[in-house]
Backbone bond lengths (Angstrom), bond angles and torsions (degrees), N, CA, C in turn:
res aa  C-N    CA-C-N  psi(-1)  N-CA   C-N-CA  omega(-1)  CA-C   N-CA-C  phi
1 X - - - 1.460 - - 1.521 111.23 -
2 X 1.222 116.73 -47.35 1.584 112.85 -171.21 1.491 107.73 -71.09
3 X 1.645 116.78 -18.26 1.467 117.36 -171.46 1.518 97.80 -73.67
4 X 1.265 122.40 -40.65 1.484 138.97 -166.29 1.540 100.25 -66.80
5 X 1.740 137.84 -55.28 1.078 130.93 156.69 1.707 135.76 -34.05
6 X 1.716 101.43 -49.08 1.517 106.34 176.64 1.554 88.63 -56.95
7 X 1.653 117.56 -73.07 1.778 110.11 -169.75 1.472 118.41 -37.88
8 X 0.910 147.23 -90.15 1.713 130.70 125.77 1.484 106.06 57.23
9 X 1.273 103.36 -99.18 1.492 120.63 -178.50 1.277 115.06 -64.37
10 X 1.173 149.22 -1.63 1.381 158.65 -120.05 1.933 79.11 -150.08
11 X 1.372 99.73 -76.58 1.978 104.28 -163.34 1.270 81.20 -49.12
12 X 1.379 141.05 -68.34 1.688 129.02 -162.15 1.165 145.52 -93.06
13 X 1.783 98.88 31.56 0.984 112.77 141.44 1.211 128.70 -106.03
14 X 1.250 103.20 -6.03 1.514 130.30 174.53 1.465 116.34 -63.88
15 X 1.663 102.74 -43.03 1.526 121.84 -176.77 1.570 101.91 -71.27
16 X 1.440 128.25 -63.05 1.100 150.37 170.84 1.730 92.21 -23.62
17 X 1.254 113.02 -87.13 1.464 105.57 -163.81 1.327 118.43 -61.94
18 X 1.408 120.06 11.13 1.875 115.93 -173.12 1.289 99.22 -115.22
19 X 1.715 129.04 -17.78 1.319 147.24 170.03 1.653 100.14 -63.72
20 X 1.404 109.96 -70.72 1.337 126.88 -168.48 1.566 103.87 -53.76
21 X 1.254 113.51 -46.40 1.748 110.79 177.87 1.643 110.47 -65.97
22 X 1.610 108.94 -43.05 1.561 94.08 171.33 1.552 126.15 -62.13
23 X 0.960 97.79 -40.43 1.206 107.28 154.33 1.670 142.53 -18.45
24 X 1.403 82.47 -88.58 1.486 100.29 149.97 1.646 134.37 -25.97
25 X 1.620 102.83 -67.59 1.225 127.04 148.24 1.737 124.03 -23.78
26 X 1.491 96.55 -65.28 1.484 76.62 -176.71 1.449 112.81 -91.56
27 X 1.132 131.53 -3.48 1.784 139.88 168.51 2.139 100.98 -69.08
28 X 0.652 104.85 -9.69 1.657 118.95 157.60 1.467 127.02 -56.73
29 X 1.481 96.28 -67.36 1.523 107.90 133.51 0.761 151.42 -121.35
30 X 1.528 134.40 36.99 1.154 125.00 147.78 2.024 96.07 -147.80
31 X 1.477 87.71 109.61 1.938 92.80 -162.78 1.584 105.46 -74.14
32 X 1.867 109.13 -33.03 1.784 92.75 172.62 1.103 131.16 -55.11
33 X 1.400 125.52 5.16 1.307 130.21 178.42 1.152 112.96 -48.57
34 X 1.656 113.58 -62.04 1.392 159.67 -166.50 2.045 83.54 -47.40
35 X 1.375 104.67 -74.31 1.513 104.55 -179.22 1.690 108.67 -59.81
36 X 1.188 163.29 -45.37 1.266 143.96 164.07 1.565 109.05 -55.29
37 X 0.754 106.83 -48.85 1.837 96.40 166.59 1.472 112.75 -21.65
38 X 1.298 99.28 -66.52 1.299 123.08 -176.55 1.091 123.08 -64.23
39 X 1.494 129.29 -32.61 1.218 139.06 -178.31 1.619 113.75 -75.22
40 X 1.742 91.81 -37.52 1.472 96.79 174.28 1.732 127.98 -89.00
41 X 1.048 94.38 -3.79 1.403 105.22 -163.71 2.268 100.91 -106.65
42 X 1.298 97.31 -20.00 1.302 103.55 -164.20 1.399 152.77 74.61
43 X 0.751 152.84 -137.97 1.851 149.51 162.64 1.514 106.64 174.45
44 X 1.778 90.18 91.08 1.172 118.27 -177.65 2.168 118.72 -103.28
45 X 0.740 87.73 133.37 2.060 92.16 168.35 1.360 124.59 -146.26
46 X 0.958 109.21 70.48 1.483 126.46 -155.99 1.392 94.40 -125.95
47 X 1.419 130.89 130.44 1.292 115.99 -162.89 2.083 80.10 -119.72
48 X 1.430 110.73 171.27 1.227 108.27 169.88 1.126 115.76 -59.74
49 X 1.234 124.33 -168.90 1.346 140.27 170.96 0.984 107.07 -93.61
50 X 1.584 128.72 115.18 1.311 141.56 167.46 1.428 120.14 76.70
51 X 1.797 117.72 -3.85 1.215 123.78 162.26 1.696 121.70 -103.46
52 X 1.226 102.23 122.78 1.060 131.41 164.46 1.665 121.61 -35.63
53 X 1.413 102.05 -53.73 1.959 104.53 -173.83 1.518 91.59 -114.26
54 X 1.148 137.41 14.73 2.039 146.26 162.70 1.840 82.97 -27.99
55 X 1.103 97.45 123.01 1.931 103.27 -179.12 1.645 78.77 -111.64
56 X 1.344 161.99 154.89 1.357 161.48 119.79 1.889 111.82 -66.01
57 X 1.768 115.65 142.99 1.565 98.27 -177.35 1.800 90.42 -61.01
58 X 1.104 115.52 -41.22 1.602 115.01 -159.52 1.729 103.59 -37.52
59 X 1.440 104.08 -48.45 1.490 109.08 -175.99 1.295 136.72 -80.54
60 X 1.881 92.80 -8.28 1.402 103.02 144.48 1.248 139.72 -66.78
61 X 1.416 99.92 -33.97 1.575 119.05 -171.95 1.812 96.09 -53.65
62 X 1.410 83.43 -47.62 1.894 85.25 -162.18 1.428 103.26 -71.41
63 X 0.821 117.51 -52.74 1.600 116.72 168.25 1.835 122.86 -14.04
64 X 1.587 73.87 -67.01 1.677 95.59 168.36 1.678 129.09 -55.02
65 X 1.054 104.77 -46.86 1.678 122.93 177.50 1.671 99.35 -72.39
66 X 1.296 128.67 -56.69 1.594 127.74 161.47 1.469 88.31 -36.41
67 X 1.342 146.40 -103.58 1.283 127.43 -139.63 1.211 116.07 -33.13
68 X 1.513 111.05 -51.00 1.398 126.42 -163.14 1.684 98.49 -39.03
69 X 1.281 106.78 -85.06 1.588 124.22 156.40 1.232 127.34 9.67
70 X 1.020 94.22 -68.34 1.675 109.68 -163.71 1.819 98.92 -82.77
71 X 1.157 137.25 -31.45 1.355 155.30 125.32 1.433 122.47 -11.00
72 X 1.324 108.04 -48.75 1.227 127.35 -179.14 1.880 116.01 -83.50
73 X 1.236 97.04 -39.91 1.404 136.95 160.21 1.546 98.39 -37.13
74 X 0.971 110.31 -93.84 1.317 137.13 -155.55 1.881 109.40 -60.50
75 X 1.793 110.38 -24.63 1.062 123.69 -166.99 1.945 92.61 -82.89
76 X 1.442 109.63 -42.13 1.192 115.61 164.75 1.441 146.66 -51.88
77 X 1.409 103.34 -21.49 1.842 129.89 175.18 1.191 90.45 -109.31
78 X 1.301 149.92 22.32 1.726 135.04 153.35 1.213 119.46 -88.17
């Protein structure tokens, strides 16, 4: 079971970074993307109720779109 989790976590982070590069990619040309992302996805911080590490998808989303960003960022100061 725990081998099956690391694999698990491994494909999606795997997914995560091939999303985030397409991503990327097309916010290249065309950067409002980046803002409907956002629009649709929201900007949330709302932690659960009574949990401490409560991750929300919403706060993934943003999480996710920050990478994008900062990626994009960074492709720009090279």
């Amino acid at each position: 079971m725990f081998d099956q989790c690391n694999e698990v976590d491994r494909r999606v982070l795997a997914h995560a970074r091939i999303l985030q590069t397409l991503i990327r990619y097309l916010a290249e040309d065309k950067p409002e993307i980046l803002v409907r992302l956002t629009s649709a996805f929201g900007i949330s911080h709302n932690i659960g109720a009574n949990e401490q590490d409560f991750v929300s998808a919403e706060q993934c989303a943003e999480q996710f779109i920050r990478a994008i960003e900062v990626q994009i960022l960074e492709l720009d100061q090279a």
